[in-house]
N, C-alpha and C positions, 0 to 999 in steps of 0.2 A: 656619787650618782644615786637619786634615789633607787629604792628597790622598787619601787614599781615600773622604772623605765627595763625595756627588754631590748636585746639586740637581734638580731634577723639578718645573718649576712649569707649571698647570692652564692652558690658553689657550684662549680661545673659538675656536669654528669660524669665527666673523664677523669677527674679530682686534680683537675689541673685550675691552678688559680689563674684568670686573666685579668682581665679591667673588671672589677664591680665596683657596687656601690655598696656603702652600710649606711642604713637609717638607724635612727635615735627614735625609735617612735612609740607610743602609749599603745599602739597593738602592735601584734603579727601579721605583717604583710609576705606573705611566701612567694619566693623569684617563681615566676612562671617556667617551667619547662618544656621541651622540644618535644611535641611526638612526629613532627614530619614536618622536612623531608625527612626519608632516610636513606641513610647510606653515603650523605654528599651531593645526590642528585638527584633532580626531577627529570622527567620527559619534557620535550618541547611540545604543541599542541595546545592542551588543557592546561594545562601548568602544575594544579593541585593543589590542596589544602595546605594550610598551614595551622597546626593544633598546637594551641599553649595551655595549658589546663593550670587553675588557680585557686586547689585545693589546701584547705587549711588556713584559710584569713580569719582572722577573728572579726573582721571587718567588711564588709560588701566593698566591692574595688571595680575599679575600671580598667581596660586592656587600650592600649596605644602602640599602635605599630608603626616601625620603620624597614623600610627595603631600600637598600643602594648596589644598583648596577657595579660592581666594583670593576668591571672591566675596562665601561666606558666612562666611568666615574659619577654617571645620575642619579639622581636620589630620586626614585620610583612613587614613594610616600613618606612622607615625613610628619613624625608623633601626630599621627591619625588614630581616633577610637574607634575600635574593632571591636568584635566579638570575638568568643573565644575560639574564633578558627578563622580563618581569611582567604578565599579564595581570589588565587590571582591566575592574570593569564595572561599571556601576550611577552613572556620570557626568549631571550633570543638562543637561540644554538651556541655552545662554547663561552656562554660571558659563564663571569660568575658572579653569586650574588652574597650578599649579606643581609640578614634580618636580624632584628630587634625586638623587644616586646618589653615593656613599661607596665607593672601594674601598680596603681593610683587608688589609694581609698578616697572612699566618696563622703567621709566624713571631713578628713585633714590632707587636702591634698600634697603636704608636705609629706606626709607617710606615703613613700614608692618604694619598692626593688625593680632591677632591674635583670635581664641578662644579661649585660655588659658588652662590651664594642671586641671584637675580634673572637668570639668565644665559637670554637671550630664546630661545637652542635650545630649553630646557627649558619655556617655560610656553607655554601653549594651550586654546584653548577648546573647548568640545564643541557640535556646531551641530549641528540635524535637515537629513536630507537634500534636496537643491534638489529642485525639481520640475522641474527641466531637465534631468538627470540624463544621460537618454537623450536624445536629438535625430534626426531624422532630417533626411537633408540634400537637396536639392532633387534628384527622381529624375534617372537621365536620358535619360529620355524620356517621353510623354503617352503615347503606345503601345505595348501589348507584343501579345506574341501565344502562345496556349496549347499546350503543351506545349514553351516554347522558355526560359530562365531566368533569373529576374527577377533584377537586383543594385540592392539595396538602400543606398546609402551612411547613416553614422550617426557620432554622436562622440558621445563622454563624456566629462565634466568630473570633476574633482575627485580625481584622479591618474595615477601616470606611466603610462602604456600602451606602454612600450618593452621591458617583458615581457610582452605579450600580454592581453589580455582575460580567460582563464579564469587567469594565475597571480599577476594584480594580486587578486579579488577574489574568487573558487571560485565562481562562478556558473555557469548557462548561458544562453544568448541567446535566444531564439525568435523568429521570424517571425508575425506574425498575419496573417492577407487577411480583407478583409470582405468580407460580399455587392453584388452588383452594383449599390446600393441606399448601400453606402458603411457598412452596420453591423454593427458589432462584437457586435451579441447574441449568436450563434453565430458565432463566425471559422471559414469556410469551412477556413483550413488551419493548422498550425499544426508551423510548421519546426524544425529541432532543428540546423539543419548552420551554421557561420559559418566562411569560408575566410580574412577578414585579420580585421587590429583596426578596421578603420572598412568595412566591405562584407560584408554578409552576402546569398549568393547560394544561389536555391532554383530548382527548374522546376515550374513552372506547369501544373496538371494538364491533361491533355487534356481530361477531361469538363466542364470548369468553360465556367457559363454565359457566351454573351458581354455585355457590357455596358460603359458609360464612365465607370461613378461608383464604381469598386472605389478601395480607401484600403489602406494597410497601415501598422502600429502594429509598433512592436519592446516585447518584456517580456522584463529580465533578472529571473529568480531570485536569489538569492543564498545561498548554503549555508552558507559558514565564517565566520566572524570577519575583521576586515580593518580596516584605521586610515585607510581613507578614508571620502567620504562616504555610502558604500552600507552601510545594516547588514544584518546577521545575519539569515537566515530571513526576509525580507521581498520583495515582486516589485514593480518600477517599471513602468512605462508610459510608452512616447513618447507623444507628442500623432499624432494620425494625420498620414500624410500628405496634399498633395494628390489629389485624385480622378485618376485614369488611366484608359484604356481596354485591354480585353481582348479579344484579335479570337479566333473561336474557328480552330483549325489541329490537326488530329488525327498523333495518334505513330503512328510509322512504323516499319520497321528493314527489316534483310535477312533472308530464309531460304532454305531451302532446299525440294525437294517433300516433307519429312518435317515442315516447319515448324519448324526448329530453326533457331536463331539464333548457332549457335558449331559449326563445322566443320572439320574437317582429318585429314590421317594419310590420302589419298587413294592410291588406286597410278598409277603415273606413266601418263602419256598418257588418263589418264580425263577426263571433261567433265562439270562439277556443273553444274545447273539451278540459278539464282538466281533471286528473285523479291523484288519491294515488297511486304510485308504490314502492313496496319492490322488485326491479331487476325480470328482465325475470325469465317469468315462474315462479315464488312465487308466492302463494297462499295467498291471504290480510288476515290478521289474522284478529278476531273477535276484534273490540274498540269502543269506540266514537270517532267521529272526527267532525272538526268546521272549515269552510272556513270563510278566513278573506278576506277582499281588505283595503288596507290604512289602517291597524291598528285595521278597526271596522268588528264586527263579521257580516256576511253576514245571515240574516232572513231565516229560513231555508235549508242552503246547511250544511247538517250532512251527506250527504253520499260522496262515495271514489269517486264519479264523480261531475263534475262540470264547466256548458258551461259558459266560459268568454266574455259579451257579452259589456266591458267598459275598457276604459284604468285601470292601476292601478297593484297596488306592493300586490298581490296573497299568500299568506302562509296557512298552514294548521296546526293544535293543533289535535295532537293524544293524546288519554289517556287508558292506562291498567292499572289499580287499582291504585297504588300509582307513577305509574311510566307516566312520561309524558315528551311531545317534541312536538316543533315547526319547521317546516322547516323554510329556508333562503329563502329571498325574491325573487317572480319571480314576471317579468315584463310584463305585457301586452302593447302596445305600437301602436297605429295606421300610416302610413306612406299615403302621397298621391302622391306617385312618383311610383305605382305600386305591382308588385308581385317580393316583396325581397326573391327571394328561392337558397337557394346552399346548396351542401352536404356536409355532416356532417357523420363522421367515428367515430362510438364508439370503434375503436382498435387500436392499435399501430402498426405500420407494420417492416416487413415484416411478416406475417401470415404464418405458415408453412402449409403444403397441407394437407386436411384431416380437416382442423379447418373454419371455418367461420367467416366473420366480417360482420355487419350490418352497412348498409350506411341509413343515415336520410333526408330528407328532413327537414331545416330548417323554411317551411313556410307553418303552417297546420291549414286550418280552414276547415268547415261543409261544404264549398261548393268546396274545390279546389279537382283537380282532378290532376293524374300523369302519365305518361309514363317513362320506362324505358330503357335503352339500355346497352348493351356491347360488346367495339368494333364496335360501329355503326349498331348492328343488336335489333331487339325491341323483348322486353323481354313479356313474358306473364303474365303478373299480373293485380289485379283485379284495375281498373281505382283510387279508391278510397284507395288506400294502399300510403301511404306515407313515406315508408321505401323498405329497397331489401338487403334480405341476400345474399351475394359475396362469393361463395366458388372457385371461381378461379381468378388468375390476370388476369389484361388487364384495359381499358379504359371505367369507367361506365358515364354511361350521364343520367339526369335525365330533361325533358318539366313539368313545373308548368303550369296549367291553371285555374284562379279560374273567375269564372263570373264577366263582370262588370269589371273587374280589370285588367286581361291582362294575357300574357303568357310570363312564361321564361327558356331559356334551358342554363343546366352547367354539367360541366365536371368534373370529378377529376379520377386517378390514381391506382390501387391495386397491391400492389408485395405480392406473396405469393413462399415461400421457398420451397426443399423438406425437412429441415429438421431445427432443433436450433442450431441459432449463440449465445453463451454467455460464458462467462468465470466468473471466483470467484478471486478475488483481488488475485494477486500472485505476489507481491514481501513479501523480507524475514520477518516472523516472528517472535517471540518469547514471551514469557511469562514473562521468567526472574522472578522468582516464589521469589518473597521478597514482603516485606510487603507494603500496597497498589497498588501493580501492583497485577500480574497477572490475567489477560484477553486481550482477542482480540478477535475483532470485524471483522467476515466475512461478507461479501456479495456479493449478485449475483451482477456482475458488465458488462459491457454494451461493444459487441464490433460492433457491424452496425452502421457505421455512419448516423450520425442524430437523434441516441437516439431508443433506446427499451429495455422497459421492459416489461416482460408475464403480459397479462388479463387472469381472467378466469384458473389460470395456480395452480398446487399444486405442492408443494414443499417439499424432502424430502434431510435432510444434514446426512452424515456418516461421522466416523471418524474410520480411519483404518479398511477400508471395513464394518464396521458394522454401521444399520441403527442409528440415536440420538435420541430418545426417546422424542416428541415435538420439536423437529428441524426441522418443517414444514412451517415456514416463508423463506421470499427472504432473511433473513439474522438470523446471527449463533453471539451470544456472547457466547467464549468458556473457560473455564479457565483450559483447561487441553491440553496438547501437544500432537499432533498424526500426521496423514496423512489425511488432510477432500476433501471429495467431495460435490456436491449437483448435486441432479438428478429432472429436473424438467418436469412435463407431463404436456402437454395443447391437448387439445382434443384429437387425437389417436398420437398425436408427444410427442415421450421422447427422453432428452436428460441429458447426463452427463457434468459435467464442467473437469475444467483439475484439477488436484488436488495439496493443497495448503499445506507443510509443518509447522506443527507450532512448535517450538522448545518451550523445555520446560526450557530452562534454559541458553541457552547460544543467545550470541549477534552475528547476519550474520558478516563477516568479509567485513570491510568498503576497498571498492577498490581505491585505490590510482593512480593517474595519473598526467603528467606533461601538461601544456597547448599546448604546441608547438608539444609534440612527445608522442600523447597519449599512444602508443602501446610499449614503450623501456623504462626497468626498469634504463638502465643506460643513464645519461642525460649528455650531454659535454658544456662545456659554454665558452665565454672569461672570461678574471680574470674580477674581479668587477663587470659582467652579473647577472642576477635574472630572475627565471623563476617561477612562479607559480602551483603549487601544489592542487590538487581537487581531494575533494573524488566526484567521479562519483556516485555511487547509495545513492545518497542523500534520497533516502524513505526509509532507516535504520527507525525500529521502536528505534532511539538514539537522546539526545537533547544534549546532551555534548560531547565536541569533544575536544582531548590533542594531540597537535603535539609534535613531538620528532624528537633534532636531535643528533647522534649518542647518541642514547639511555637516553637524557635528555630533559625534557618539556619546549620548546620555546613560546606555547601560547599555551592555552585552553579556553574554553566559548562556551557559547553557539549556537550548531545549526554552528559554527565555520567551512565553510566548506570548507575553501581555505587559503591557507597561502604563504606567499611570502619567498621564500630559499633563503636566502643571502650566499653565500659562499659552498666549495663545503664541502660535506658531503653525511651521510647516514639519510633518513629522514622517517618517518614512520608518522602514525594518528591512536590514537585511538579513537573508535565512544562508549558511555555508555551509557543509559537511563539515567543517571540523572548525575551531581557532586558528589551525594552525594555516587552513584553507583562507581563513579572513585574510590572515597576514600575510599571505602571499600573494592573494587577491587569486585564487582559481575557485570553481566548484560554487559560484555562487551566484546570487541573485538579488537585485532591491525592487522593495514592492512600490507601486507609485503613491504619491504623497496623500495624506487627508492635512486638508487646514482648520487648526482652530484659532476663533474669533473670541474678541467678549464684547458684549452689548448689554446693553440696560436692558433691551426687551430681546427675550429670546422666545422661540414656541419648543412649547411642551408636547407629549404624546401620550392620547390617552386612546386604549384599547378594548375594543367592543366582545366581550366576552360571548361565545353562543351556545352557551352549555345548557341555559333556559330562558330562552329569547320565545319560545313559542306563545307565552301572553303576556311579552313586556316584562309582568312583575317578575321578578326575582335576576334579571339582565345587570349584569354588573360592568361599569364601567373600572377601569383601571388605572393610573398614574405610574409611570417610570420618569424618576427625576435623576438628572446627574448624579455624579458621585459627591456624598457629605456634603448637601444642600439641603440643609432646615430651612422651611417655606412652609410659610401657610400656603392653604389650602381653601378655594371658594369654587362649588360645579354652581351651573347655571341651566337654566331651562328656558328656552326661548324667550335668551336675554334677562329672565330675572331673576335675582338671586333665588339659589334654594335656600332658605333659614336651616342653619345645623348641617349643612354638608359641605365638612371640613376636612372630611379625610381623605386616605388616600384611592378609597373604595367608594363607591358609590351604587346602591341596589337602587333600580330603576324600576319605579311605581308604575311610571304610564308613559304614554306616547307622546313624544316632545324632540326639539332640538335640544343637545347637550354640549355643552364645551366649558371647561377648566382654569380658571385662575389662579397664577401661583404667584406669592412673592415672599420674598428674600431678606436676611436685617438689614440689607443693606439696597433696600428698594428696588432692584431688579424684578421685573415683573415678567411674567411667563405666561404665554397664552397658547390654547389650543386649538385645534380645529374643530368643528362642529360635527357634531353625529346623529343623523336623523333615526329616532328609533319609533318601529309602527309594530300595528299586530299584524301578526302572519306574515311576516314579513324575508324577502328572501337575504341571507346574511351574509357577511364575507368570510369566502371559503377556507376551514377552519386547519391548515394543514398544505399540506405539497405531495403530490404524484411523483414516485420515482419509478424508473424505468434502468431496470437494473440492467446490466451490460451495453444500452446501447437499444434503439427504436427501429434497425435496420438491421436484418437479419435475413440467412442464409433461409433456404427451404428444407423443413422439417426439424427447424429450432424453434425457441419458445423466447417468448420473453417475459417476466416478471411485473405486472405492474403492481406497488405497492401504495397503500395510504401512511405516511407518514403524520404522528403527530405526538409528543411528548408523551401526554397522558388521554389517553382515548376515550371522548365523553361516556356517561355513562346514560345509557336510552337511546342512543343514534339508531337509525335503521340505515342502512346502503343498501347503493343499488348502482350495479358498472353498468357501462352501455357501449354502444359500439353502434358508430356512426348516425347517433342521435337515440336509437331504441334500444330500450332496458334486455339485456342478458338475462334469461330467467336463471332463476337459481344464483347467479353474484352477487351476494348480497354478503360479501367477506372484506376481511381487510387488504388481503390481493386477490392478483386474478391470473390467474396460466393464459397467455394469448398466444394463440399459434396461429392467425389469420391478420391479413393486411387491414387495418382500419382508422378511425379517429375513434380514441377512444376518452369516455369524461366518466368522475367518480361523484356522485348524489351522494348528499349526506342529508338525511331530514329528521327532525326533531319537532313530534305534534306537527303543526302546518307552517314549522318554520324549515326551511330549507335553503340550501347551499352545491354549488355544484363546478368542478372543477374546470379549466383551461382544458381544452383539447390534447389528447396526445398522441401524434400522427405515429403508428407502428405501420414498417413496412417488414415484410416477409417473405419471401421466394419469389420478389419480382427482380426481373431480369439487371444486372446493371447495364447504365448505358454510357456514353460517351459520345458528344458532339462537340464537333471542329468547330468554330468561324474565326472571322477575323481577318480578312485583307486588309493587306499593311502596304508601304511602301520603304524598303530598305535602303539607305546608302552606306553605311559599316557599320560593324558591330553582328550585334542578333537581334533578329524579329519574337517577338513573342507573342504567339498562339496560343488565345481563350481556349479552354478545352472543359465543359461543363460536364459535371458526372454526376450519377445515380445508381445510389445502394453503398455497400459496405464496404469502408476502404482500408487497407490503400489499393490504388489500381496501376496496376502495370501498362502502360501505352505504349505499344508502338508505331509507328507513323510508315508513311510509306516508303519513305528513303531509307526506312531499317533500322533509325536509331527508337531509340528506347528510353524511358526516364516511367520514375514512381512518383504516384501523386499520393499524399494524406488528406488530403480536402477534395472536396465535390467544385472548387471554383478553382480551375488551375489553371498554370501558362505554360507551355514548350516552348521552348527555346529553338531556334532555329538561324544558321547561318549561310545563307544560300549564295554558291556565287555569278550563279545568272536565276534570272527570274524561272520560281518554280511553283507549281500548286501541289500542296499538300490533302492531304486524305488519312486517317486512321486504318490502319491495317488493323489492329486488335488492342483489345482492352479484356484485362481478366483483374477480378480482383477475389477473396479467399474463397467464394460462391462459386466460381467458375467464368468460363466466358463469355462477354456480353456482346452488346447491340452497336454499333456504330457508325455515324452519321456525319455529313456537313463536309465542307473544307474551306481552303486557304488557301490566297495563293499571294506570295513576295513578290513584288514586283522590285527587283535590284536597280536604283536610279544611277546616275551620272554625277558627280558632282566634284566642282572645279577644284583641281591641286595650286592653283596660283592665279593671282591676275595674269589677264591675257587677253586674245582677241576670240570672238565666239567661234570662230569659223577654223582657229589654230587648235590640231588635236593634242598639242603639250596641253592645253587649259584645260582639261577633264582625264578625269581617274582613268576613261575608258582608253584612252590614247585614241578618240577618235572624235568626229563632230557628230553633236546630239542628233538624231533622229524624231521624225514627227510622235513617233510611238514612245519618247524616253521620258521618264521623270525625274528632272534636274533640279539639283542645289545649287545655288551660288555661298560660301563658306564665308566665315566671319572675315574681313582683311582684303579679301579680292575686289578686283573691281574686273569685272568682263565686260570688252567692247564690242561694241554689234552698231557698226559705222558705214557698213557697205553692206550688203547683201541679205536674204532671209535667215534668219537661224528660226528652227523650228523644235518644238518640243510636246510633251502633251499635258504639262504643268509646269510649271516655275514656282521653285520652293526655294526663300529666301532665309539664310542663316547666319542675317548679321552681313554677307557681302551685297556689292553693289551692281545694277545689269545699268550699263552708260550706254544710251541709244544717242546715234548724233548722223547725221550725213545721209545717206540713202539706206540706212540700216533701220530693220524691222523686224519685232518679235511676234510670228505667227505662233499661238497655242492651240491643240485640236484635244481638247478636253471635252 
């Protein structure tokens, strides 16, 4: 053998030899090895990666993989080139499987190794996840106490946790507590923090009732794919623990006489006032308590007051019986560069009117002294007050003066609203009620720029108009489907949110769009062109996603949100919670079709840019071309070529019509629409109005209207308006609307200008509810129009008592009456309160024939009697009724397919 040939042979991990191969080959081809699955098995679901790593070739190489169902004998992929990992999916429960891996140098494709046929790394089963999953492990202790922090011990099966818990499996953890009571219907709380891999530690709110029968449950999420036994888009549940008791122990800290809880930058030799506070206006509950400085207990300071007359890290040790806490360190700090004071807002603004915010003084010692202003007028307050409740906006200022030290004056800001801006998460949800799902997660969510959330604020969540029973926090875990709102009050301000649908079983339908031409289901292309495909409302509660072209699966995976259309066809997307949801066929949804064409001549789209439209020059026109479409490029100007304008840009000199020729090496030609451009001219408006929560609102809400737009010109002026006339002072990128109007957004640039679609907000006007609709029934139900106004859903009830909920303003009640009856609206309420209602309905219940017969025989009608002049009668598909003698009378005659046979002295009188 020469000596340059080398041998290279394939060896199990287990040092078991099975089937391999040996190559004879001029390099080192190294057999690929196993890093996953492990352990034998994957989850069903996602399925998981498969990693072969192909470290140490002397040679660049290829990876070709094989999968064979060994259970059911199929060969899944056969010597396919992969990369060096392969995600599959769509694995059955209980089969098992076998992989392979081939790597091929891409010099001499006769130099391979291989891993070999039976080699036990490689085969493994797909199993559904345990229902032990999570565990929780005996507390420890029967007692805890509130506001002090519970640790929760837990373990998890079913792989390695020596990289942590979030980068074994992309999930996140939560805490659940049940009520005092031990139930999980509403979990009192619902934790978000975990500090190791087996202990997840939370503190225990202060307000929570006391009681012995509390329990807590751990639920992991799971978000990514992963090759143990937790899948994809799915949430597990421990089994609860045992019952504990909750002693109740109220939260504490340190302050100061301005009620600030973080102090320093003091001048030397001054003396701060420290004090125990349990929140404004609480009464300091009877304890011991022990002032420390630097760790060591202070000689006498056991009472709730305490003058700090030396630097140092300040803490206090409460104690009620068995129950004890220490606050977090505060600082005392001396500075010799004067008197550090600025204000300090204990609330989040904007403040609605009626409510109050305390401003502080951050520099409080025994000797300083303060003045206050607003607006620049001086406030009356006692010199020695070191705080100022703000119940109105404007400009507060506050002058520090402490002896010896110096004096200093600062400023800050108050907005106060007339009423609440907020809304509740409101894209689509669902349940999807299979096993480890079902729930979602509401919350109050935030639309004032710069952040706000309610202080001081209480909070009550419904569902289908009725209050939830302990759905008194800023956020709602719900597992049953309705219509929810949250109605939140802070001092004399209430407010409603817009209300959030949660579906109890079906998946929102994923909207499908093309890149180029969001708005047109039918897309035209050159031959060999590709255009890209996106599902738009990407906050689908879905992690799996299957394209389809003419009704067959071209790619699926995960979170998959975009797919490249080769060729023309009919294309769809389905969106699913999980793989494992596709294959069952639940939890899901397909979006409706876009079709692409190809054609020799296709139109282009070009876009009238109005960043500086105000004298023409410098107006840029745009080109968006399909995807990897080299094309020239010709713009034109009323019809005649421009010389040299070839690109994809075009800066427009002067006032002219413009439109775009493009073509292709393969002579498909592309044309666009025309675009008139003038000076001063008004331009197409540069962006979209949103209207955050919803245009229809409760009284003494607000609602947000915002200008939406990528990147916000630079030099625009605005100006909102409200019901045609400019709002002085709007001249922002939103606007706070607390009154019923149409409103539209101006945007102007020099004397070019733009101005938005109307936007109907309504506000504290009544909802209403109007009946019509006279029907004529013969079985079945009648169904009553029922027209509504304002925020829904609305509760109806009708005059006979019954009841049903509408989500739309166009509804129908259902009605089964069995003699003829008129109807009327008793009441309509919907999360506003109760409305106005109008109109009725009345059923008129007709006759209509059970058989051929004679008219005048009462077997021939349902009623078991002969029609009346007053009745409204059917004849039914198949019958034939005789009317050969005598009048039969009716006050219509409705035919349904049967026959009325008139012969002899018989005649049909109608008194219609």
């Amino acid at each position: 053998m020469p000596t340059s040939t080398r041998l290279k042979i394939a060896w199990l991990s287990l040092g078991l030899c099975c089937c391999f191969r040996i190559a004879i080959a001029q390099h080192i081809i190294e057999s690929p090895r196993p890093f996953a699955p492990e352990g034998g098995v994957v989850a069903s679901s996602y399925g998981g990666f498969f990693w072969y790593p192909g470290n140490g070739n002397d040679e660049p190489v290829k990876f070709r993989f094989f999968l064979r169902d060994v259970t059911s004998g199929d060969t899944l992929v056969n010597d396919e080139e992969k990369n060096l990992s392969y995600g599959m999916s769509g694995l059955l429960v209980g089969h098992t499987y076998e992989w392979r891996v081939k790597a091929v140098s891409t010099v001499d494709t006769s130099e391979y190794t291989s891993t070999g046929d039976n080699n036990p790394n490689f085969i493994f089963t797909c199993v559904d996840p345990q229902a032990n999953a999570i565990q929780i492990r005996p507390l420890p202790s029967t007692s805890f106490c509130a506001s002090n922090t519970l640790k929760v011990p837990f373990q998890y099966t079913g792989f390695d946790a020596s990289s942590g818990f979030y980068g074994n499996i992309g999930s996140s953890l939560k805490l659940m507590l049940s009520d005092e009571q031990g139930s999980f219907d509403q979990p009192y709380l619902f934790y978000y923090s975990i500090t190791t891999n087996d202990t997840v530690a939370v503190t225990l709110p202060s307000t929570i009732k006391p009681g012995s029968g509390y329990r807590v449950r751990i639920m992991v999420q799971t978000y990514n794919g992963s090759y143990n036994q937790f899948k994809s888009g799915f949430t597990y549940y421990s089994e609860p623990s045992e019952p504990f008791e909750i002693k109740a122990f109220k939260p504490f800290s340190i302050v100061d006489a301005a009620g600030n809880t973080r102090y320093g930058g003091f001048c030397a030799g001054k003396s701060i006032p420290l004090k125990v506070s349990f929140g404004e206006g609480v009464e300091i509950p009877q304890a011991s308590y022990q002032w420390m400085r630097n760790g060591a207990a202070i000689p006498g300071a056991t009472n709730v007051t305490y003058t700090a007359t030396e630097e140092g890290a300040y803490t206090v040790t409460r104690q009620v019986g068995t129950c004890a806490a220490q606050t977090s360190l505060d600082y005392v700090t001396y500075n010799s560069f004067g008197v550090a004071a600025f204000i300090q807002k204990d609330f989040t603004e904007p403040l609605c009117q009626g409510n109050e915010g305390i401003l502080r003084a951050t520099y409080v010692t025994s000797s300083a002294t303060y003045a206050w202003y607003r607006n620049d007028t001086l406030l009356t307050t006692p010199a020695n007050q070191p705080y100022l409740v703000a119940t109105k906006g404007g400009t507060y200022g506050m002058t520090v003066t402490d002896a010896g030290c110096g004096t200093r004056t600062t400023t800050t800001t108050v907005l106060f609203l007339p009423g609440l801006l907020f809304t509740i998460s409101d894209w689509g949800y669902t349940l999807c009620s299979a096993q480890y799902n079902g729930r979602v997660l509401l919350r109050q969510g935030n639309t004032y720029p710069g952040g706000v959330f309610f202080q001081n604020a209480n909070y009550q969540w419904f569902r289908n108009n009725q209050p939830i029973e302990k759905g008194t926090q800023n956020q709602l875990l719900t597992f049953k489907g309705g219509d929810y709102h949250l109605r939140v009050k802070q001092g004399q301000c209430e407010g409603i949110s817009n209300t959030v649908h949660v579906d109890s079983g079906g998946m929102p339908k994923p909207i499908l769009i093309a890149q180029f031409n969001p708005t047109s289901r039918h897309i035209e292309l050159c031959p060999n062109e590709s255009t890209t495909l996106y599902v738009e409302n990407q906050f689908l509660p879905a992690e799996y996603y299957v394209w389809k072209k003419e009704g067959l699966v071209v790619a699926e995976g995960y979170r998959l949100y975009a797919y490249e259309a080769q060729g023309p066809g009919t294309y769809s997307v389905g969106a699913y919670s999980s793989s494992i949801a596709y294959q069952q066929g639940y939890c899901g949804a397909e979006s409706d079709p876009i079709v692409v064409t190809y054609r020799n001549q296709t139109q282009v789209r070009i876009i009238q840019s109005a960043e500086e439209c105000f004298k023409v020059r410098g107006k840029t026109l745009f080109y968006q071309a399909p995807n990897q479409a080299p094309r020239t490029r010709q713009w034109y100007r009323n019809g005649e070529l421009i010389p040299g304008a070839t690109e994809t840009t075009y800066e427009v000199p002067q006032a002219g019509t413009y439109h775009l020729r493009t073509e292709n090496q393969a002579g498909c030609v592309g044309l666009s629409d025309s675009i008139v451009v003038s000076e001063n001219q008004k331009f197409t408006f540069p962006g979209r109005i949103l209207a955050y929560g919803g245009t229809d609102r409760c009284a003494g809400n607000g609602v947000l209207l915002a200008f939406e737009q990528n990147i916000p010109p630079y030099g625009y002026r605005y100006t909102w308006k409200r019901n045609g006339q400019p709002i002085p002072g709007a001249n922002q990128y939103h606007l706070e609307v607390f009154e019923s109007g149409d409103y539209t957004f101006m945007a102007r640039f020099d004397t070019c200008w733009a101005e938005s679609a109307p936007i109907p907000v309504r506000i504290g006007e009544p909802v209403t509810a109007t009946l019509s609709g006279d029907t004529v029934l013969f079985s079945g139900v009648a169904r009553l129009p029922v027209q509504l106004t304002g925020l829904g859903p609305f509760t109806i009830r009708m005059s006979d008592g019954s009841t049903s909920l509408a989500q739309v303003t166009s509804y129908t009640h259902s009605v089964a009456p069995a003699q003829t009856t008129t109807y009327t609206l008793a009441q309509v309420k919907n999360p506003c309160g109760t409305g106005l209602t109008s109109g009725s309905a009345t059923v008129t219940v007709g006759i209509y024939s059970v058989q051929s017969g004679d008219w005048q025989d009462p077997a021939t009608w349902s009623c078991g009697c002969v029609p009346t002049a007053e009745a409204e009668v059917e004849i039914r598909s198949g019958h034939v009724v005789n009317l050969t003698n005598g009048t039969g009378r009716a006050r219509n005659l409705w035919y349904a397919g049967g026959t009325l046979a008139l012969g002899g002295a018989g005649q049909l009188v109608l008194n219609q």
